[in-house]
C-alpha positions in Angstrom: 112.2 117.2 102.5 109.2 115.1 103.3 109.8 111.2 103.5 107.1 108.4 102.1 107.7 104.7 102.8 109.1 102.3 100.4 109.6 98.9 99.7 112.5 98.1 97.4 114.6 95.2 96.5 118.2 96.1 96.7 119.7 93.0 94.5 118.5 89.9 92.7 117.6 87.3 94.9 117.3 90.0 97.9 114.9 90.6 100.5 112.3 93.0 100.7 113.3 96.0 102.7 110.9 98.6 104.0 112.7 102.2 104.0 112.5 105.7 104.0 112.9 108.0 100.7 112.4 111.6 100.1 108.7 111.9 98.0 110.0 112.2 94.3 108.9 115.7 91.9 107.5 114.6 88.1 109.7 115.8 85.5 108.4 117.2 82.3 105.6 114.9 80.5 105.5 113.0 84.5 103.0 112.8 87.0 103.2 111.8 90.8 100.7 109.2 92.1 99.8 109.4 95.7 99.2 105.2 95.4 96.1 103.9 97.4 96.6 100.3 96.2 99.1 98.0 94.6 98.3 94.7 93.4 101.1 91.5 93.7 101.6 90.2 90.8 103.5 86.8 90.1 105.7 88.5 87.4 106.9 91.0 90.7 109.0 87.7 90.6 111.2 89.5 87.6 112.2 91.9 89.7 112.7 90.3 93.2 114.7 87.3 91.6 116.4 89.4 88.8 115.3 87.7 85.9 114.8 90.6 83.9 118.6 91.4 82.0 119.6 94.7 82.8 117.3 95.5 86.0 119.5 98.2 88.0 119.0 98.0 91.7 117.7 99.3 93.6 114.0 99.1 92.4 110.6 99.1 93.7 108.6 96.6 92.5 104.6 96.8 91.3 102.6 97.7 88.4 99.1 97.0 89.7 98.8 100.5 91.0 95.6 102.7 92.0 95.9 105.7 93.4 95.5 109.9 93.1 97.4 111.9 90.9 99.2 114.0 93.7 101.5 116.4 91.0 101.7 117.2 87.3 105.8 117.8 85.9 106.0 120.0 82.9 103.9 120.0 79.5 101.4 117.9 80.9 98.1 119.0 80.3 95.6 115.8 80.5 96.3 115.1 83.6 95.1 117.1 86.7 95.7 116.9 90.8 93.1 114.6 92.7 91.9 112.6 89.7 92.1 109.1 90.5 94.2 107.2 88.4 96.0 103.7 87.9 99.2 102.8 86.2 99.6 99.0 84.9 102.3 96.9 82.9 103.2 98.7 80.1 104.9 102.2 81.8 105.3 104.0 78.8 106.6 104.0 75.1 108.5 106.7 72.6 106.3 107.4 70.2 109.2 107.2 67.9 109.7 103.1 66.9 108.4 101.3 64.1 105.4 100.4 66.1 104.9 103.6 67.6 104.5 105.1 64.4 101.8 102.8 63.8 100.0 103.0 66.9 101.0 99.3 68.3 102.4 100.9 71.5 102.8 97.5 73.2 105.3 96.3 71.3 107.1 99.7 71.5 111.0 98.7 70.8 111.8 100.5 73.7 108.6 100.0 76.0 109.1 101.2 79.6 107.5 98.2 81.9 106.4 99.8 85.5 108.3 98.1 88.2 111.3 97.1 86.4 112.4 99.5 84.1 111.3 102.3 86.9 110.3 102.1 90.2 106.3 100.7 90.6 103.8 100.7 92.8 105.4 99.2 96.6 105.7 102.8 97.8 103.4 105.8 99.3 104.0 108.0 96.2 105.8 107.1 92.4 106.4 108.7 89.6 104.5 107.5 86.1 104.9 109.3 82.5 102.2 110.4 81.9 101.4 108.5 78.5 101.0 105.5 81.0 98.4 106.7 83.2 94.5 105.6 83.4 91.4 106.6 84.7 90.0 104.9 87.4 85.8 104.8 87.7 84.6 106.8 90.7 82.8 103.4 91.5 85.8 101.2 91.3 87.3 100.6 94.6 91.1 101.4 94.0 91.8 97.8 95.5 89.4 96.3 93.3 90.8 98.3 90.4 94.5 97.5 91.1 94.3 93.9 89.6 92.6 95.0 86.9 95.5 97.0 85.7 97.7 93.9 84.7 95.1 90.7 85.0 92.2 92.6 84.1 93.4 94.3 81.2 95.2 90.8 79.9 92.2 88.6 79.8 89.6 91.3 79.0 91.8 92.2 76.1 92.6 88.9 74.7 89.1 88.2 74.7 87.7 91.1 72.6 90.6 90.8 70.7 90.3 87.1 70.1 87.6 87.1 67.6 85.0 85.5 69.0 81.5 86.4 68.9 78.5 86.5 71.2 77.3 83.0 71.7 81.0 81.1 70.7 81.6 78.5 72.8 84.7 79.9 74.8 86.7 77.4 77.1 88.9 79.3 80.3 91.9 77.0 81.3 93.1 77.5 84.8 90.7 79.3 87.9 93.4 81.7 89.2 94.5 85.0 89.7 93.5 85.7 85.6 91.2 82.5 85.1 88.8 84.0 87.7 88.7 87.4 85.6 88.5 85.4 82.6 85.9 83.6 83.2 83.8 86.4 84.4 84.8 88.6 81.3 83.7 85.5 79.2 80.1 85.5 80.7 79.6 89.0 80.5 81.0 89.5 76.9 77.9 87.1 76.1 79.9 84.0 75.1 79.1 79.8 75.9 81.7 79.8 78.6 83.2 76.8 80.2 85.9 76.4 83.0 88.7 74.2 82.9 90.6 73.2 86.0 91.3 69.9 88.0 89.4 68.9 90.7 85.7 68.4 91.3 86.1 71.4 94.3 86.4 73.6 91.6 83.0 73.4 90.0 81.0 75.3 92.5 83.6 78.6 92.3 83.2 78.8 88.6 79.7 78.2 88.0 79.2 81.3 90.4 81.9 82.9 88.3 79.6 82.6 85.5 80.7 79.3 83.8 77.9 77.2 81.5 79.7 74.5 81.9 83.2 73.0 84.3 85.8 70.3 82.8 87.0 68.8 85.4 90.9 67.6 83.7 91.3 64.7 87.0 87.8 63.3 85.9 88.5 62.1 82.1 89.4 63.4 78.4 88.7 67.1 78.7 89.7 67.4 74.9 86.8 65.0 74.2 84.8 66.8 77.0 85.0 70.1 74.8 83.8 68.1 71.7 81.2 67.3 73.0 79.8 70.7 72.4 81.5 71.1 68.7 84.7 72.3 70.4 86.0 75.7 71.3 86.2 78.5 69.2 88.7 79.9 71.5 90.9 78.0 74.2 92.0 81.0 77.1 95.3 79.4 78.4 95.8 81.3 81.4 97.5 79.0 84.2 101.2 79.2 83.3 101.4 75.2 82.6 102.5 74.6 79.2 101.7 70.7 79.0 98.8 71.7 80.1 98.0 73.7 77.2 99.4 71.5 74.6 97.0 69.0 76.0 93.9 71.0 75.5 95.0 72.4 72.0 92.8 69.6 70.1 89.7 70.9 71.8 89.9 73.6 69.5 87.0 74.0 67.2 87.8 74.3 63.4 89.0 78.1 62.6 89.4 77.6 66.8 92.2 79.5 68.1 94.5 79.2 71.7 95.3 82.4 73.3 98.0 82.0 75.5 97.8 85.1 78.5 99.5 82.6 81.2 103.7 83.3 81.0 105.7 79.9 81.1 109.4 79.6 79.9 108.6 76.0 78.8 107.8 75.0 75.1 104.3 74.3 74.1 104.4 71.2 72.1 101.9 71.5 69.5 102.5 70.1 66.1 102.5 71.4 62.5 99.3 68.9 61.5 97.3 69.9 64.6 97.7 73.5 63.1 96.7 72.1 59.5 93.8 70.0 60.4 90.9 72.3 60.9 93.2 75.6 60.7 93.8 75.9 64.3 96.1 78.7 65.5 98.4 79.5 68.5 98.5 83.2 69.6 100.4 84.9 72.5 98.7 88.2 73.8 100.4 90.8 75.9 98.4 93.0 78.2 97.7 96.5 76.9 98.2 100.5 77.6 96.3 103.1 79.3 93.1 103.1 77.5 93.1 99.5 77.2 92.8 99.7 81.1 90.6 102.3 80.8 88.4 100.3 78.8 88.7 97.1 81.2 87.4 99.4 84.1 84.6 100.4 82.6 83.3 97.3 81.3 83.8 95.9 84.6 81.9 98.4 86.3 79.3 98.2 83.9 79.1 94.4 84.4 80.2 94.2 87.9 83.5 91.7 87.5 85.6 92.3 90.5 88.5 90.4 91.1 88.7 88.1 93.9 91.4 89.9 96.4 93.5 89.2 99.8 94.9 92.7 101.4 97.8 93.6 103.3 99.3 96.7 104.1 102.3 97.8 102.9 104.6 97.1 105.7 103.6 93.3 105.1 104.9 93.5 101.5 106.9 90.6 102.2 104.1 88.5 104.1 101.9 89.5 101.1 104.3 88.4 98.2 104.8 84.9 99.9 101.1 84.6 99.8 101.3 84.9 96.1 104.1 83.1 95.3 103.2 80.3 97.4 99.9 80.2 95.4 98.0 80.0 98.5 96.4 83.5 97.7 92.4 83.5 96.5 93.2 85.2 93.9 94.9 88.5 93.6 96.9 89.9 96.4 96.6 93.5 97.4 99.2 95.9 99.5 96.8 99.2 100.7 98.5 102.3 102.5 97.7 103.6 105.4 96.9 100.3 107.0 
């Protein structure tokens, strides 16, 4: 049988290893993806350090993947050879739940989450159902559109989904692997955007990202900063620092709302009368499915957000994922195959 390359993780806490498989067939309602590019993601993490209860091992990691549909299994029929195609977080759902019935796939009771629950996007060829799988812009590169599929999708989504309206004043906390999206989103989706980070070398990066206006938090009160300017109407919380969040929360305009996009384990201490006073609110917001991606593609094309990337072949998986984790990595790292 022929062989593709793959990089797997044989236990929590294990080493990458690069092997040999045979090339997996679909089965009914799955494609195959030849994958051209597979974004690293921090929450890979999950599945390298097995914090995810249940993971079975072995298991491929990624769910930032572009690539080529390669084969169609049975009783698919939307789906056809050579189309290119990306596959992000959310890997699938069952159409049967609670929230399936009412068309909240995402929160699917029994949502299949590529890379963890099935083998992602750290090998020459996987296997997707097919209910997961996006089209990819002839005019996206598929190593610019690999990121999109999990930081993309999360910041462009929270956005149009937070409320706001062209011409809110909409603050971005943290300039990383999603702040940089998020701040580009911001501009194009027509809103006052500002940049929160700390450091004065910061500045210059976001006000080419698009940002109005840069807080620097090392340089004074950034809650009074934001204000300044009648507060925000929606605080994007995307570095994973929950202190950090708590400490912007009052920068919140009246009816202003948090979205919180960057994962953190910690508590966010925010208190019942900062919710009161001006009817604040604090909302989590998960990433999306297929056409949620499909829709973050386009727009970016449209507006020409690309996502800052850092590549590495696939052989350097390990390289590559140390370059994330270390946070040295401007912004999204990117494994390609073939080289």
């Amino acid at each position: 049988m022929p062989k593709m390359k793959v990089v797997q993780v044989s236990k929590a806490g294990g080493n990458f290893e690069l092997v040999e498989r045979n090339i997996p067939e679909p089965g009914r309602n799955q494609v195959r993806i030849k994958v051209e590019a597979c974004g690293i993601c921090h929450s890979d993490a999950v599945v390298k350090e097995g914090y995810w209860p249940g993971i079975q091992y072995p298991r491929v990691p990624g769910h930032e993947i572009a690539g080529r549909i390669d084969a169609v299994g049975a009783d698919v029929t939307n789906w056809k050879p050579g189309q290119r195609v990306g596959v992000g977080w959310h890997g699938g759902h069952d159409f049967t739940c609670e929230a399936c019935r009412r068309g909240d796939f995402i929160n699917c009771k029994n949502e299949k989450i590529t890379g963890i629950t099935h083998d992602g996007g750290y090998q020459e060829y996987m296997i997707s159902p097919a209910e997961a799988v996006a089209a990819i812009p002839d005019d996206l590169a598929a190593a610019d559109a690999a990121p999109l599929l999990c930081a993309g999708i999360t910041v462009f989504n929270a956005l149009r989904n937070s409320g706001a309206r062209a011409g809110d004043l909409v603050a971005v906390q943290g300039i990383g692997g999603l702040g940089h999206l998020g701040i580009q989103y911001a501009r194009q989706m027509g809103f006052r955007t500002i940049a929160i980070g700390r450091g004065k070398d910061k500045e210059a990066l976001a006000r080419k990202l698009g940002a109005w206006h840069y807080v620097d938090t090392a340089a004074g009160d950034p809650v009074a900063e934001l204000q300044k300017f009648g507060g925000a109407r929606i605080i994007l919380a995307t570095a994973p620092d929950s202190k950090s969040m708590a400490a912007l929360f009052d920068g919140l305009s009246v009816n202003g709302e948090m979205v919180v996009v960057g994962a953190t384990q910690d508590p966010i201490p925010v208190t019942p009368i900062q919710l009161i006073r001006g009817r604040k609110a604090l909302q989590g917001w998960a990433s999306g499915i297929a056409t949620d991606s499909e829709d973050t593609m386009r727009f970016s094309t449209l507006t020409g957000v690309r996502p800052m990337i850092e590549k590495f072949p696939l052989e350097k998986a390990a390289e590559a994922y140390d370059q994330m984790i270390s946070g040295r990595a401007r912004f999204r790292v990117v494994l390609t195959m073939g080289g």
